[in-house]
N, C-alpha and C positions, 0 to 999 in steps of 0.2 A: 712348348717352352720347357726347358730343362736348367733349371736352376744347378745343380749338380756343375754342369758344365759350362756355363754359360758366365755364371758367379761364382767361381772359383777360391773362396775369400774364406782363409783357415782351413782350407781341404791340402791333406798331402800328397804328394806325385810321389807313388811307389817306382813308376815306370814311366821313364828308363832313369838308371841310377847316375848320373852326372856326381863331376869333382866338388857342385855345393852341398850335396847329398852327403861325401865321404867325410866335411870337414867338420872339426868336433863342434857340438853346440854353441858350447862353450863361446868359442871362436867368431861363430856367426851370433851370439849377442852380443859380443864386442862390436863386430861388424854393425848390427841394427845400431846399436846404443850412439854408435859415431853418425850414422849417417841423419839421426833424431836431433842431435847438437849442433852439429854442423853448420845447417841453417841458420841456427841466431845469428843476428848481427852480420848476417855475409850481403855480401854485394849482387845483383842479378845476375854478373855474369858467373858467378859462383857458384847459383844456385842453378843455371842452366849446367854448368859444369857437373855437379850431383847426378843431375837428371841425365846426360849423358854417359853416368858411369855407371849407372843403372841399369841401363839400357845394355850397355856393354857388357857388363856381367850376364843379363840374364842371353846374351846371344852365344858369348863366350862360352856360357855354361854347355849348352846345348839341349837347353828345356824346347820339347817342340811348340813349333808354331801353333799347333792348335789350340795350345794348352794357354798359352799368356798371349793371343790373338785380341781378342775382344776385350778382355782386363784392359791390357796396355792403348788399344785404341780409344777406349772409354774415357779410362783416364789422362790421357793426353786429348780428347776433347771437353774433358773438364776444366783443365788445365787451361786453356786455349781458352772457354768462353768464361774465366773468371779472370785473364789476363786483358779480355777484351771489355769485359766489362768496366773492371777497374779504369782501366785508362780512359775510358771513356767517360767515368765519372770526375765529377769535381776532385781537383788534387789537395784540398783539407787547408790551405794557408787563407782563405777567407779573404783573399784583397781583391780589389777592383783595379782591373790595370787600365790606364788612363794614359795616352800623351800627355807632357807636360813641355812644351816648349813656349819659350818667349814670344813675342805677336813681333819684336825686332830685333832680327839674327845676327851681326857681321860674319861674314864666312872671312874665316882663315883660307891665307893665300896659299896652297897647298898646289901643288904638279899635279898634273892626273886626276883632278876632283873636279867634276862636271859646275861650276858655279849657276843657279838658274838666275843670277841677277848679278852678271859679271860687272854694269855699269857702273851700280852705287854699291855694290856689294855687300848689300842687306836688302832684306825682304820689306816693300811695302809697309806705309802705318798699318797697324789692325791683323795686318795677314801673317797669320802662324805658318812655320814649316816644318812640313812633316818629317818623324822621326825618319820615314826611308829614303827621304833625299839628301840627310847628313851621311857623311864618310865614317864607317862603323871598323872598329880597330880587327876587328874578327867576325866570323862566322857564326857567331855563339844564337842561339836562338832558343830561347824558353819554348814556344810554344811552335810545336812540330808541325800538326795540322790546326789550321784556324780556317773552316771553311762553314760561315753560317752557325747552326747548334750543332756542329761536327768540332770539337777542341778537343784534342790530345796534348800534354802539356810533357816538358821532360820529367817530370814528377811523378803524374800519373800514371805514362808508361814505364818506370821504373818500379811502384809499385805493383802495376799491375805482371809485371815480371817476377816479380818477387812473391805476391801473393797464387799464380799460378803453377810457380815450378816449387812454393812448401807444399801446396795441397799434395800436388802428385809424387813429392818424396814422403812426405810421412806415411800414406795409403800406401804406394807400391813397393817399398822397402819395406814393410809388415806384412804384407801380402807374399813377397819373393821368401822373406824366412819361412812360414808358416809352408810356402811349397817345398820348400829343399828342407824342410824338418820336421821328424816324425815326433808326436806328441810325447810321448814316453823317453825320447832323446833331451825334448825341450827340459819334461821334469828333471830329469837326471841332472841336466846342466846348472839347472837351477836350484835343485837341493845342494849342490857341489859346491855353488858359490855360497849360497847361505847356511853351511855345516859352522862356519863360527859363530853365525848367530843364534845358534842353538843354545849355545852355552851361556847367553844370556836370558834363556826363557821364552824364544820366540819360538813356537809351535812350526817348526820345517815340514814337517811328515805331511801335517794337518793343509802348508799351504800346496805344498805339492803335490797331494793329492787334489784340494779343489782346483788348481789347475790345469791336470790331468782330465777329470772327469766334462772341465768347461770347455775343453777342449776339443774333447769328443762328442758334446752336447753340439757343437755349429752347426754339423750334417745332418741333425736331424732337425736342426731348425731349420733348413734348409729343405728339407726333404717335405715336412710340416708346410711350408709355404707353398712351394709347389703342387701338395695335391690341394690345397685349397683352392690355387688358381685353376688348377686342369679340371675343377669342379667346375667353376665358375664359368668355363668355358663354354664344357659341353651342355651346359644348360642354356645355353644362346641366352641371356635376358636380353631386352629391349629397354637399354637403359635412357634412352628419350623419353619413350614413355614411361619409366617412372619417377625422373624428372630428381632434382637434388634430393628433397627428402626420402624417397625409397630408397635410393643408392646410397645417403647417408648410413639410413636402414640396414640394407644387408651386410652392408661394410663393417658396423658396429656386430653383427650376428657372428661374421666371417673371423673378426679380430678374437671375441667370445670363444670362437668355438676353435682358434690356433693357439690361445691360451689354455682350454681345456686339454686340447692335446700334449701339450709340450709338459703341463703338470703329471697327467699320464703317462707320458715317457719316463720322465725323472721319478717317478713311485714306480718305474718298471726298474729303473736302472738302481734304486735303492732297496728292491727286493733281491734282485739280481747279487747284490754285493751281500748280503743277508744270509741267503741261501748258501754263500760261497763259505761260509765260515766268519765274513768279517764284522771285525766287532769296532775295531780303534786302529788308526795308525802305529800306537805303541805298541798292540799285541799283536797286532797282524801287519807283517814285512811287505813292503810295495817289492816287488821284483822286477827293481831297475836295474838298468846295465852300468856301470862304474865307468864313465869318462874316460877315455885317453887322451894325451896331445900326442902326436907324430910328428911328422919332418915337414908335411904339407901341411901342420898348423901354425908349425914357426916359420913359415913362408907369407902365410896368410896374414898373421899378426904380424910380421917387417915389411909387408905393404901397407896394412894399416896403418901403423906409426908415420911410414912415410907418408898418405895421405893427409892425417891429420896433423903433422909436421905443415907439410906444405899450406893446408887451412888456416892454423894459427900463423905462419908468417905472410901471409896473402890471402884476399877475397872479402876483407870487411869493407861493413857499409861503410860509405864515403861521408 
């Protein structure tokens, strides 16, 4: 098991350098920040439309398969069993749907309409007729599958479209930036934007740096995980035989002692920065790289507009 590659989640792809790699940060948080809003209030087929432009990008880009293989499968089977879920649950209007027809009907005398009591042309004292032997002006039908405890309702699967395809854009759209952008980029991007709010007394240096540093903290959280598991492994337990409360047991030891670790890293990495000379963000300079925009950022930002253009005039919920 190799977390590293497997969970790929805030790890940057140095290699191969693809056109999401070259574009300015900047850029690709506009990009994030639109594809986060987006989703309010859109319609499902809006939000499948997201997830298709998602997709599109990361193929366009030319990130290899190996690298967003399992990501992308996972969460499109997350995606998939919280779309199925949903719709499969109750659709939240709390009513009882019930036939309500009269016990005596006259049928209108209608061309082409099957009459089951052409004689008297009304039903029987006593005997009610059913809603499907009336002539229905349209096709419209609430409830899509009604087979037994199997109901699917147009509600439900509408929700559950909607709740399937947010999960998988807000994870895979934070997950595709964090691939095509280098830590030390992101900061740059983000002290850039917030240099005016400096001058109100908001501590820039200070956030851009804990950003930085949390940044580069994932992989070893990651890394921390993983030998715990490949511990766990090659000790074969017999976790039948030690039945819920051992396994509670070592589970609490195992959580203990990846806490212990990751305090240890960060008193490694706060020596480290120590030993380097650094005292404060004010006396000691971050050595970030100064932003550019070029010609494929103002390419990038007039697709943007146009899609979000196109969002605000189409896709809301109904």
């Amino acid at each position: 098991m190799d977390l590293m590659r497997s969970l790929p989640l805030g790890l940057y792809l140095e290699q191969p350098v693809t056109w999401l790699h070259r574009l300015d940060s900047r850029v690709k948080l506009g990009w994030l920040l639109a594809f986060l809003l987006m989703p309010i209030l859109a319609s499902g087929v809006a939000r499948l439309g997201l997830v298709a432009l998602l997709v599109l990008l990361t193929v366009g880009a030319g990130i290899p398969w190996r690298v967003w293989r399992q990501q992308l499968v996972w969460l499109l089977l997350v995606g998939f069993f919280a779309t199925l879920l949903t719709a499969l649950s109750p659709d939240g209007y709390g009513l009882k749907y019930q036939s309500r027809s009269p016990a005596d009907l006259n049928w209108p005398n209608l061309s082409g309409v099957n009459n089951p009591y052409p004689a008297s042309g009304s039903a029987p004292a006593g005997q009610a007729i059913s809603p499907e032997a009336l002539p229905q002006p349209t096709s419209y039908r609430y409830w899509l599958v009604q087979q037994g405890w199997l109901k699917v309702s147009r509600r439900s699967l509408g929700l559950g479209v909607r709740v399937g395809s947010l999960v998988f854009i807000l994870i895979y759209s934070t997950t595709l930036f964090l691939l095509t952008t280098a830590p030390e980029e992101i900061a740059a991007g983000l002290e850039s934007l917030m240099a005016p709010l400096g001058r109100l007394g908001l501590p820039v240096a200070e956030v851009t740096l804990t950003l930085t540093l949390s940044l580069r903290f994932i992989p070893l959280v990651l890394e921390e995980v993983q030998n715990l598991v490949r511990s766990i492994r090659t000790r074969a337990i017999n976790w039948r035989r030690l039945g819920w409360r051992g396994a509670v047991k070592i589970w609490l030891i195992l959580a203990e002692r990846l806490l212990e670790n990751l305090l240890m890293r960060a008193e490694q990495m706060a020596t480290a920065m120590q030993v380097r000379g650094f005292t404060s963000p004010d006396r000691h300079s971050l050595p970030l790289s100064v932003p550019r925009l070029r010609a494929r950022d103002g390419v990038a930002i007039g697709v943007l507009l146009l899609i979000v253009g196109v969002r605000l005039w189409w896709g809301w919920q109904p």
